[in-house]
C-alpha positions in Angstrom: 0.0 0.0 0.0 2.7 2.5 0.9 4.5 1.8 -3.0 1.0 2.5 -4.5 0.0 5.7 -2.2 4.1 7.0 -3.0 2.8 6.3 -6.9 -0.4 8.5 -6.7 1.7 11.3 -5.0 4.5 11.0 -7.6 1.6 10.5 -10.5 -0.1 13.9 -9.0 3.1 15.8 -8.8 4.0 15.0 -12.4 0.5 16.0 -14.2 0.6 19.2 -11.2 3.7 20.3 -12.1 3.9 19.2 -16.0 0.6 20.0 -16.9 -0.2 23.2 -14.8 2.9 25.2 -16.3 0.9 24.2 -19.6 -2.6 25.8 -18.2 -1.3 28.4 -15.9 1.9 29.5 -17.0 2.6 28.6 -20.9 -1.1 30.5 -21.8 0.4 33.8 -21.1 3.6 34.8 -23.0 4.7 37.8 -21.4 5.9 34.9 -18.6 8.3 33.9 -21.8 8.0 29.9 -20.6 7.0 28.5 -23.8 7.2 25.0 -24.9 11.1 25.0 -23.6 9.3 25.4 -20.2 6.8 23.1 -20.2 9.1 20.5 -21.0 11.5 21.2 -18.2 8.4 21.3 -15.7 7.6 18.0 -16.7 11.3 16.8 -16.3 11.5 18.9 -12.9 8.8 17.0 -11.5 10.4 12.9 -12.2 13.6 14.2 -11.3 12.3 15.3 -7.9 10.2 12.6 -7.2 12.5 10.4 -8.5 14.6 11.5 -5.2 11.5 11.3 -3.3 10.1 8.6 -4.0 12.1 6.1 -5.8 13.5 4.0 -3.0 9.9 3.7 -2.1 7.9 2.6 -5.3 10.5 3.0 -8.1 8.8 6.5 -9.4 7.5 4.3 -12.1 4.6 7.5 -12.4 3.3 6.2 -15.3 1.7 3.0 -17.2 3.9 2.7 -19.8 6.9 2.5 -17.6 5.7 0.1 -15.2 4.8 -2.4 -18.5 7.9 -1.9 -20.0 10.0 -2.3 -16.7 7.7 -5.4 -16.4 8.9 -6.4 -19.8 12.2 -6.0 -19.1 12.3 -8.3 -16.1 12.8 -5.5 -13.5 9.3 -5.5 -12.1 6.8 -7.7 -10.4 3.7 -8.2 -12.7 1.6 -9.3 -9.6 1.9 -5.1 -9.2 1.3 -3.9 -12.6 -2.6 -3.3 -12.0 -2.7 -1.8 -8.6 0.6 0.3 -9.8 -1.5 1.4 -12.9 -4.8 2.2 -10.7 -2.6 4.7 -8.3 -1.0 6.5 -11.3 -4.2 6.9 -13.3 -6.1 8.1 -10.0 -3.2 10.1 -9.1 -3.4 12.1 -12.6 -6.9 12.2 -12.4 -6.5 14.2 -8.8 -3.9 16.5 -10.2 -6.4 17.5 -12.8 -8.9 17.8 -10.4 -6.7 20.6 -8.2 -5.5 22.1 -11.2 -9.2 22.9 -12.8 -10.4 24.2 -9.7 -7.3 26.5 -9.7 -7.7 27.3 -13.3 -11.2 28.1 -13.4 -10.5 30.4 -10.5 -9.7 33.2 -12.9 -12.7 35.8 -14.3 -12.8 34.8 -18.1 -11.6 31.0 -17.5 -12.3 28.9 -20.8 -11.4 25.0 -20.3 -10.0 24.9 -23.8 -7.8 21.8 -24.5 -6.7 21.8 -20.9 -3.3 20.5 -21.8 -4.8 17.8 -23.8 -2.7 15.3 -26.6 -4.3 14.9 -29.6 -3.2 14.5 -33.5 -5.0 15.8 -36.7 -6.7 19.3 -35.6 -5.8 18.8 -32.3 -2.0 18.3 -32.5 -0.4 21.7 -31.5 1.1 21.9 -35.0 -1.4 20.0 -37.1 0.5 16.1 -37.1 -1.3 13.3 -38.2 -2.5 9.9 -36.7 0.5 8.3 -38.1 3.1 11.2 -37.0 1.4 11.0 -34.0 1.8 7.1 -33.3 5.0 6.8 -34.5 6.5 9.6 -32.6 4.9 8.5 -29.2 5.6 4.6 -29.7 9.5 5.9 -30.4 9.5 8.6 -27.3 8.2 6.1 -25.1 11.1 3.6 -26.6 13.6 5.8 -25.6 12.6 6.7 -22.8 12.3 3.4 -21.5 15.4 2.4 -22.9 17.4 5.4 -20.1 15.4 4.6 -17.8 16.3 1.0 -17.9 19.6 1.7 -18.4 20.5 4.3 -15.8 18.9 2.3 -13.7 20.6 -0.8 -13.4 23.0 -2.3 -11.2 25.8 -1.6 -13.2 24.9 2.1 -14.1 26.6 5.0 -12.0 24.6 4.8 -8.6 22.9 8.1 -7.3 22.1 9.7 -11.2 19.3 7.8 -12.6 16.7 10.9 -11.8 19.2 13.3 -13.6 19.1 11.2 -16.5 15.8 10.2 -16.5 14.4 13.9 -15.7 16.4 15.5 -18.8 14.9 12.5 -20.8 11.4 13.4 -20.3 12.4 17.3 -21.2 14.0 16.3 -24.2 11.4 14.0 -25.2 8.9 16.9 -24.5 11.3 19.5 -26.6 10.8 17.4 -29.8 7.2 15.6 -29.4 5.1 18.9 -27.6 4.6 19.9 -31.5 3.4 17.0 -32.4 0.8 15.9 -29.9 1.4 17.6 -27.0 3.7 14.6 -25.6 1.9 12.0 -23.9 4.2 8.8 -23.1 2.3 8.8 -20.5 -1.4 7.4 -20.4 -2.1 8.1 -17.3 -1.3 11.7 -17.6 -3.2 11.6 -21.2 -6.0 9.9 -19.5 -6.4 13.0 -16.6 -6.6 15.8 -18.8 -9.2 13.7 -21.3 -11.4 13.1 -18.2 -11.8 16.8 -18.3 -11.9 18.4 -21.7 -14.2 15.5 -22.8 -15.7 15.0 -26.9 -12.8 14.7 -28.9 -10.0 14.1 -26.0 -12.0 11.2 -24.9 -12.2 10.0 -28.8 -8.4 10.1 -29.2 -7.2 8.8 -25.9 -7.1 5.5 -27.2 -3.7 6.0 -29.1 -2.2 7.3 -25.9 -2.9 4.1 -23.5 -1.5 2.1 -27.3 1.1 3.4 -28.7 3.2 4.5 -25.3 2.4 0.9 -24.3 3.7 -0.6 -27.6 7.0 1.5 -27.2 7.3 0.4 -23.6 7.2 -3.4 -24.3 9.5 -2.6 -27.0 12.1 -1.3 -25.5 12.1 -4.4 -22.5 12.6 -6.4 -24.9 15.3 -4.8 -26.5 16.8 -3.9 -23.3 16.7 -7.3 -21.9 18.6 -8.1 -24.9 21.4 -5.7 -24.4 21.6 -5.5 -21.2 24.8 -6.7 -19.3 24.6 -9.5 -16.9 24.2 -8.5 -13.2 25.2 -10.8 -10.1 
């Protein structure tokens, strides 16, 4: 119980802090955060909890990584399910708290609410396909450091570093695309909330971040150096 309370905390932290800089801060440019900041927010808040939380859950924070970590061999798959429940209810929270802050404000209009989507409602007009193929890749590589930097043999004490600037630079190239997701649990909050054609598109954020998670266990459990 304490890993799956330390995920809905991290889970809440990372649509809070990722998420909110989108609604709060990013809709007003004389702050001068942009897309650059919205990415770092969103690798700010795994690096922290990363630190906070890791030696407690693992800071999986999101679906995807707990598969893909289950994939891989590094996880229990008795605790995929309850690991995925806590992450999707703590997203679900953080939208919560951040809608009531939002629509605090004279004027408030819900919008996309920080939404993915592809076709009319990719931030720069990408496709279905663009929008699969780059979330099935982002999620691959980012599954891929996160394996990595955190096994065994890696460097001890830096896997949040490395994971955190992962998630910004994944967020750098893929906000254009479709807002970045790799994440259906943080995909999943902000759909819960905008509704119509969030809801109708969520689908290829649960797939194809899934799909790019088992991927890369695979891969990495292939590569990776033995451990004793």
């Amino acid at each position: 119980m304490k890993k799956l309370v330390a995920e809905f905390i991290g889970t809440f932290w990372l649509v809070l802090g990722g998420c909110g800089s989108a609604v709060l801060a990013a809709a007003f440019p004389e702050l001068g955060i942009g897309f650059a900041g919205v990415a770092l927010a969103f690798g700010l808040t795994v690096l922290t909890m990363a630190y906070a939380i890791g030696h407690i859950s693992g800071c999986h924070l999101n679906p995807a990584v707990s598969v893909g970590l289950w994939i891989g061999g590094r996880f229990d798959g008795k605790d995929l399910i309850p690991y995925i429940i806590a992450q999707v209810l703590g997203g679900i929270a953080a939208a919560a708290v951040l809608y009531t802050i939002a629509s605090g404000k004279p004027g408030f209009e819900l919008g996309g609410f920080a939404a993915n989507g592809y076709g009319e409602h990719s931030p720069g007009g990408y496709s279905l396909l663009s929008g699969f193929v780059c979330e099935v890749v982002m999620t691959f590589i980012f599954l891929i450091v996160i394996l990595g930097a955190t096994h065994p043999k890696a460097p001890a004490g830096f896997a949040g570093i490395a994971i955190g600037l992962a998630l910004t630079l994944i967020h750098l190239i893929s906000i254009p695309v479709t807002n970045t997701s790799v994440n259906p649990a943080r995909s999943t909050s902000q759909a819960l909330f905008v509704g119509d054609w969030a809801l109708g598109q969520l689908w290829l954020f649960w797939l194809a971040p899934i799909i790019g998670a088992i991927l890369a266990g695979l891969v990495y459990k292939y590569l990776s150096p033995v451990h004793e």
